[in-house]
Every structure is written in structure tokens, then in C-alpha cells.
N, C-alpha and C positions, 0 to 999 in steps of 0.2 A: 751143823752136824757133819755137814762132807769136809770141811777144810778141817775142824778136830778130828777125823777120823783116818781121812787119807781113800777114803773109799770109791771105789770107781761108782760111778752114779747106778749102774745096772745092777753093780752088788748091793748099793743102798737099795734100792726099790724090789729086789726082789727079796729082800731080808723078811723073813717070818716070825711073828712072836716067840714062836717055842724056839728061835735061835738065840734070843735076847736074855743074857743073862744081866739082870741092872745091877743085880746088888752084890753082884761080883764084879762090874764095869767092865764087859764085854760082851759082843757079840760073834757068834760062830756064823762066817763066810762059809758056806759049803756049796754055793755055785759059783763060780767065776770065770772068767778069761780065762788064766794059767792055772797050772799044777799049785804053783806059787799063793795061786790069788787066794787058793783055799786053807782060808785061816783064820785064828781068831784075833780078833781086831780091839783095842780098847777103847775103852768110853773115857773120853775127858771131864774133869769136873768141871769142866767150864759149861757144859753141855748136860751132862744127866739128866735139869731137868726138862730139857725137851724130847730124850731120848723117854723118858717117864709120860709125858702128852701122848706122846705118837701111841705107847703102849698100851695107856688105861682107856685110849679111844676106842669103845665098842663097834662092831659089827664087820671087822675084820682079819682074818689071819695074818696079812701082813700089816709090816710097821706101818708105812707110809702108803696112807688112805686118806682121803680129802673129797668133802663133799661127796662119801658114798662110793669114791673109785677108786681102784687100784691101781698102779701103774708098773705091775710086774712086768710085760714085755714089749717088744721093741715099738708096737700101736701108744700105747700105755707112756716109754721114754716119752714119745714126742709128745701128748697129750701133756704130760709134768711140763717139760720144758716151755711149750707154749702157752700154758694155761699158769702156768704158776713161778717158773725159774723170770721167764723173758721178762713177762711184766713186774716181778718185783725190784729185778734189773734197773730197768729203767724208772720205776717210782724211787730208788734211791740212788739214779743220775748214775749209776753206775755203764751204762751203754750199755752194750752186746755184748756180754762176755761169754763166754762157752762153760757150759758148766762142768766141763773137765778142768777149768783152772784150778779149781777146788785143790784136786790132786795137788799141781802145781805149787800152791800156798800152801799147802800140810808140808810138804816137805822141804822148802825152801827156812820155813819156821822155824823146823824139827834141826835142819842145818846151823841156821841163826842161834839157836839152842845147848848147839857142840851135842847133840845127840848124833851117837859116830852109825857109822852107814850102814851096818846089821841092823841094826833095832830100825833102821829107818827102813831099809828094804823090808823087814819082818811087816810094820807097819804096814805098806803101802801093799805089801803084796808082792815084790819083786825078784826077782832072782838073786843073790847076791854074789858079788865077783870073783871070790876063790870058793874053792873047796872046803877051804877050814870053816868061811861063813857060811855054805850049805851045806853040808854035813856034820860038823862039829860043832857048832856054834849052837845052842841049847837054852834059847830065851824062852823062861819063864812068863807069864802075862802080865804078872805083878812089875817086871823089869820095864814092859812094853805099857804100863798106866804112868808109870813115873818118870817114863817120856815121853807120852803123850802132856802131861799134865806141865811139860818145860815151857810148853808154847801158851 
């Protein structure tokens, strides 16, 4: 879900259900890092249906709960990361990896793709490097599914 999404892991974990729109394939960021971060993000089809698990799992306002816990803030990151990210790491021989790669692999994908570097900054959350693609540039979500879905 974070490498189709492009999502910083903090935006992922604090995502709340009433942000999750599924069956429009996105979710509204409305807290983040940047001015930037705060946006709406698409849902890959490769993904929906785990983004649909997280959703119809009871006894939570936020998406991502496991075994009863939340892991909205920064106690909550490292609880995920060592209770859940490390170990499945290494159950599939993957080592250590930092689970900011995620990032990393969304958009090197999304490059591999020839998805050109608005829709990919849009994605990730980024600022983008003129003017014409922060202020004039006018991506629809529908634009930002159909490049999510290249990968």
C-alpha cells in the first residue's frame, strides 16, 4: 500500500476512515509534513483490495489498526515499525530496510513508467519545480489513478 501510494508512513498511519474515499480510489491527506503533502492521493488497483481490509476492520477510526492498536503518532510509528514493518522485513529476507523506501520505489516506478514529474510530485506530495507546475498545472485525481495504476 505505501509503495502504490507514495505515502510518507505518518500520513499513512494517521489516515482516518472518513478520509478514505474507496470507491472513488482515493484518500484525502489532510495532515502532513508540507503545505504540499496535503492532498489527495490515489488508490492503485493493484491495491484496493487491501485498502478495503484495513477499512471494513471494526473497532477503529483509523485505517491502519492491528491487533486492537493504533499507530497515529510518533510512540504509535515505532510500535508499527518494530512490531510489524522490521519483522516482516526480515521473514521475507528482505534485511533492514527503512520504511521510507517505500517512497523511494513509488516514484522511481512511477519514473520507469514515463509518468512525467507533475503527476509524480502531485502523487508523492512534493513541491514541484516551476511555477507553471505549482500554480497552473490543474491535475484532476482521475489523471493521478491512471498513473498510479502505470506501475
Amino acid at each position: 500500500m505505501l509503495i502504490y501510494s507514495g505515502m510518507r508512513i505518518g500520513e499513512f498511519l494517521d489516515l482516518k476512515k472518513e478520509d478514505c474515499f474507496l470507491d472513488a480510489r482515493y484518500v484525502d491527506v489532510i495532515v502532513a509534513k508540507t503545505e504540499h503533502g496535503v492532498r489527495k492521493v490515489p488508490i492503485s488497483g493493484k491495491t484496493l483490495a487491501y485498502w478495503k481490509y484495513f477499512f471494513d476492520k471494526p473497532g477503529s477510526e483509523y485505517l491502519i489498526s492491528m491487533d486492537g492498536r493504533d499507530f497515529h503518532d510518533k510512540k504509535g510509528y515505532t510500535a508499527y515499525k518494530d512490531t510489524y514493518w522490521a519483522p516482516f522485513m526480515e521473514a521475507i529476507e528482505f534485511g533492514k530496510r527503512d520504511i521510507h523506501e517505500t517512497r523511494h520505489t513509488c516514484s522511481t516506478l512511477l519514473h520507469a513508467a514515463e509518468v512525467y514529474d507533475a503527476k509524480i510530485n502531485r502523487i508523492l506530495g512534493h513541491t514541484g519545480k516551476t511555477v507553471a507546475e505549482n500554480v497552473y498545472t490543474h491535475l484532476e485525481i482521475q489523471e493521478l489513478i491512471e498513473a498510479i495504476n502505470k506501475i
